[in-house]
VMD Tcl script that draws the C-alpha trace (Angstrom):
set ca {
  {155.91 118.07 26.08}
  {157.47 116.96 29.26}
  {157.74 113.14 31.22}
  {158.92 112.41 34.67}
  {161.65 110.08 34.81}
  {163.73 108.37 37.59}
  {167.88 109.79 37.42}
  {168.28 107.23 33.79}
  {170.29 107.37 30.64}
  {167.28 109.35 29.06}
  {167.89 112.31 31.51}
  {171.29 112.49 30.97}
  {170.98 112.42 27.05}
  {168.61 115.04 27.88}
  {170.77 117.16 29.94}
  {173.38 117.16 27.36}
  {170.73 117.84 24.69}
  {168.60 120.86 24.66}
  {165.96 119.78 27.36}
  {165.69 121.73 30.59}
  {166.03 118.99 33.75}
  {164.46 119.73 37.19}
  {164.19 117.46 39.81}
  {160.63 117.52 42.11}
  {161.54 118.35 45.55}
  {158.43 115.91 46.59}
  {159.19 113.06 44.20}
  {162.94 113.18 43.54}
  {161.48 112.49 40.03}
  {162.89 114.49 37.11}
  {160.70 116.66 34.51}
  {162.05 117.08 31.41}
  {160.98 119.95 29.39}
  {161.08 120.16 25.82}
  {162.39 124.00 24.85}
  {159.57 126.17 23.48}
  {157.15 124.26 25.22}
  {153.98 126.35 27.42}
  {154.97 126.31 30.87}
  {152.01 124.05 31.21}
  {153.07 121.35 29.41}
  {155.51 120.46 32.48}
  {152.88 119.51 34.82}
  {151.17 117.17 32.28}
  {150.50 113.40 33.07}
  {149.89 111.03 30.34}
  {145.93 111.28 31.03}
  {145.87 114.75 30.81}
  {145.52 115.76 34.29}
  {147.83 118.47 35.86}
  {149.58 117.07 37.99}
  {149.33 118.96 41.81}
  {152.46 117.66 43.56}
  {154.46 118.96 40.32}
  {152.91 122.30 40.33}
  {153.21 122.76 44.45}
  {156.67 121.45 44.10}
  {157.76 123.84 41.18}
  {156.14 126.87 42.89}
  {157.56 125.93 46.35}
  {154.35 125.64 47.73}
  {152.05 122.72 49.77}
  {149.59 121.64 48.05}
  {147.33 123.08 50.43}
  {148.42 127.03 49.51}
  {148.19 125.68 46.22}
  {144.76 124.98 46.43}
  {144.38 128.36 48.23}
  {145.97 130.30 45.70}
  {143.07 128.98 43.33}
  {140.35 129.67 45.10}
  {139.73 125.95 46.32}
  {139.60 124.71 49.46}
  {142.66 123.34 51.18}
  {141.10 119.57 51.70}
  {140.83 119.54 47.77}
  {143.93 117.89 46.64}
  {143.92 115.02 49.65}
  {141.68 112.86 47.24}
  {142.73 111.92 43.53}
  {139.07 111.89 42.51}
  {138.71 115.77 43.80}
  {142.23 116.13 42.12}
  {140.52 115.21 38.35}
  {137.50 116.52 39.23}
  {136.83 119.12 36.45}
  {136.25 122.80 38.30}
  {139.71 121.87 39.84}
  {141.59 120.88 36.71}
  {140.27 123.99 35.24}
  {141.55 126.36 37.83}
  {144.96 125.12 38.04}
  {145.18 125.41 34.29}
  {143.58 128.94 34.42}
  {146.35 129.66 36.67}
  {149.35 127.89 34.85}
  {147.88 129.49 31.87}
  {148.05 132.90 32.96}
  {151.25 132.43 34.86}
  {152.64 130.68 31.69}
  {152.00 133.82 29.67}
  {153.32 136.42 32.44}
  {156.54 134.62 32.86}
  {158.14 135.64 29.42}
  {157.57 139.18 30.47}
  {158.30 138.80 34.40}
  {161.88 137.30 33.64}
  {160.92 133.70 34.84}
  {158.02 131.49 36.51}
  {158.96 132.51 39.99}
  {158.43 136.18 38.93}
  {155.07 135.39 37.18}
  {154.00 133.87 39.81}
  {154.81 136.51 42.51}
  {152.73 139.08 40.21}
  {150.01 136.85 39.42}
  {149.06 136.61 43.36}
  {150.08 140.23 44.23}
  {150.36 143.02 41.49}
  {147.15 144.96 41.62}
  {145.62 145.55 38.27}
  {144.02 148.96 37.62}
  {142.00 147.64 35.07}
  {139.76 145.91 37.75}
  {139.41 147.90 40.36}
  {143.64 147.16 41.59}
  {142.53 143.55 42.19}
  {145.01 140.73 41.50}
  {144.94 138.10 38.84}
  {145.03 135.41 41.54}
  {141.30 137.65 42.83}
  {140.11 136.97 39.58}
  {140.72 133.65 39.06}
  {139.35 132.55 42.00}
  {135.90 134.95 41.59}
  {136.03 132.69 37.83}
  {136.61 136.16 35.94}
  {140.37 133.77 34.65}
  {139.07 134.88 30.89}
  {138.33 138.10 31.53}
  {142.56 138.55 33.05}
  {143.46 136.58 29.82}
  {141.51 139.28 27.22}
  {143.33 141.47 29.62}
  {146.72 140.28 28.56}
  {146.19 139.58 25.04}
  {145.14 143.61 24.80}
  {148.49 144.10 26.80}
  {150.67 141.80 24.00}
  {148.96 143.91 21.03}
  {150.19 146.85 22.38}
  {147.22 148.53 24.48}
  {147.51 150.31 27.31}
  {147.40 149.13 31.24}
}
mol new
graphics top color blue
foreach p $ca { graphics top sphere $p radius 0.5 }
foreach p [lrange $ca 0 end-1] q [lrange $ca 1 end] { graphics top cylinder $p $q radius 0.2 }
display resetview
């Protein structure tokens, strides 16, 4: 569970607690992270929608690569009603999901994310889990990594 909060007495009650604190390079906005919480759960509105500008700004990427990196165009975020559109909202949570799961074995997001757009996986033919997602093969990476977490082989 995270919110985004202006710099308030909740984010400093939070910083002293047990919640992690970023601030959105974009927004100046803080997200506050709950600990044990999926990665996804940071980018979150109260709608339901992932929110773009917090994903591009936590990668360190426009929103434009952002919509490159899954396999939509880069006009696709420039309108909220694209934004919520459902074959977008699906993608970027295909990707956060993925990226979400990587990033307890990577050593952090930034890792997860570097291996989700270039390790090669021999399992299909050395193309990347950022190739699949965008070809909409997303479940096929994910039965992937479940075999990986019960012990299979790569």
């Amino acid at each position: 569970m995270s919110q985004v909060l202006k710099d308030t007495p909740a984010v400093k009650r939070a910083r002293a607690g047990r919640a992690s604190v970023k601030r959105a390079a974009a927004t100046g906005q803080f997200v506050i992270t709950k600990p044990g919480a999926p990665l996804i759960s940071a980018f979150i509105d109260e709608g339901g929608h992932v929110v773009v500008q917090r994903v591009a700004d936590s990668f360190g990427m426009s929103k434009g690569q952002l919509a490159e990196t899954v396999g939509l165009g880069r006009e696709t975020f420039h309108k909220v009603a694209r934004t919520h559109a459902a074959k977008t909202q699906s993608r970027i949570r295909e990707m956060l999901e993925i990226v979400s799961r990587i990033s307890v074995w990577a050593g952090g997001k930034e890792q997860a994310m570097a291996w989700y757009r270039a390790q090669p996986i021999a399992a299909f033919g050395d193309r990347t889990a950022e190739s699949l997602v965008k070809s909409g093969q997303a479940v096929a990476v994910r039965d992937y990594l479940d075999h990986l977490a019960m012990g299979g082989f790569a």
